[in-house]
N, C-alpha and C positions, 0 to 999 in steps of 0.2 A: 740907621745902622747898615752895615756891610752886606748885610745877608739880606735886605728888602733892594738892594741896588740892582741894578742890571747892567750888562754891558753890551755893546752892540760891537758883533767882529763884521767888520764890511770888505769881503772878500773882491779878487778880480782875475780876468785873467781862465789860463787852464787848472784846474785844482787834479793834483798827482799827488801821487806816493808824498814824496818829497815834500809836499805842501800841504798835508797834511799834516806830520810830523808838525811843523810850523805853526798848524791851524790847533792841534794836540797841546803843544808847550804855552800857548797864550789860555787854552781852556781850563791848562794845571795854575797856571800864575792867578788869573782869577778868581780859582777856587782858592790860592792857598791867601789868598785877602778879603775870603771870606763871600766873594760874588755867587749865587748860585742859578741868579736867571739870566742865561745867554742869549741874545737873537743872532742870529748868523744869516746875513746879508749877501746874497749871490745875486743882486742885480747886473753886477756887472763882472758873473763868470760864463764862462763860455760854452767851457766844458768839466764834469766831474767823472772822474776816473772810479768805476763802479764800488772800485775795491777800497775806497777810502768810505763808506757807506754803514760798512755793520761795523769799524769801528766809531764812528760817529755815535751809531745807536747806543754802542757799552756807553761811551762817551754821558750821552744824555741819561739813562736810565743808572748810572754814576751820581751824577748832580740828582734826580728824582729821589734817589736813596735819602741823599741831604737834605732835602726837603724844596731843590730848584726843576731850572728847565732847561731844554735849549729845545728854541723855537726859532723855526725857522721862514726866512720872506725872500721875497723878488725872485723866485725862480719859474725859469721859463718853463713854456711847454715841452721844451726838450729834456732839460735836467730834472723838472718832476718825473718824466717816464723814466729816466735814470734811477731815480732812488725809488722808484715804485717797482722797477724791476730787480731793483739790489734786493729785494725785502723791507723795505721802509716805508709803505703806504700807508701805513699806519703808526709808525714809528716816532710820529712826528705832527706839530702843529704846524700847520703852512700857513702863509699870510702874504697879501700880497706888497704891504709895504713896513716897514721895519715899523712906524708908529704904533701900526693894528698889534702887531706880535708884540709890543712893549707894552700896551694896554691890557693883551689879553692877561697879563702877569696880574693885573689887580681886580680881574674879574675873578665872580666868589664860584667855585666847582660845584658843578652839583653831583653826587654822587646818589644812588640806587640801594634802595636798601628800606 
């Protein structure tokens, strides 16, 4: 079913405003077919524009509502202190290859309680 799929968005390049929007309208198409576990792929971005950041996080804690994710892999040391400075250090499961993050999706939570 639709809703245990995943997709992987494999970004490049500098990530702006602009590319965002772009990186936003593939995470609505996904969702409206039903996708709700995202990995999003920055091995091969350069740089991320701080401000594209906490809408990410609405982004992800969106899809969580549904009952998905967006987890994210291959970001360097530079772009982790980016989204660590945006407010995101927690915001997110980091990974460092798209596999790990597509795997973590069928590992069971343990929750506290």
């Amino acid at each position: 079913p639709a809703r245990t799929a995943h997709m992987t968005l494999a970004l490049e390049g500098e990530i702006g405003v602009p590319e965002y929007r772009e990186i936003a309208e593939a995470l609505f198409r996904f969702s409206s077919r039903g996708v709700r576990r995202v990995v999003i792929d920055f091995s091969e971005v350069s740089h991320v524009d701080y401000r594209v950041v906490r809408p990410l996080i609405l982004r992800a804690s969106g899809l969580r509502h549904l009952g998905g994710d967006i987890k994210l892999c291959g970001l360097s040391a530079y772009l982790h202190a980016i989204f660590r400075s945006a407010g995101a250090h927690d915001a997110f499961d980091y990974y460092a290859q798209a596999v790990d993050a597509v795997a973590a999706f069928d590992r069971p939570v343990l929750t506290a309680g």
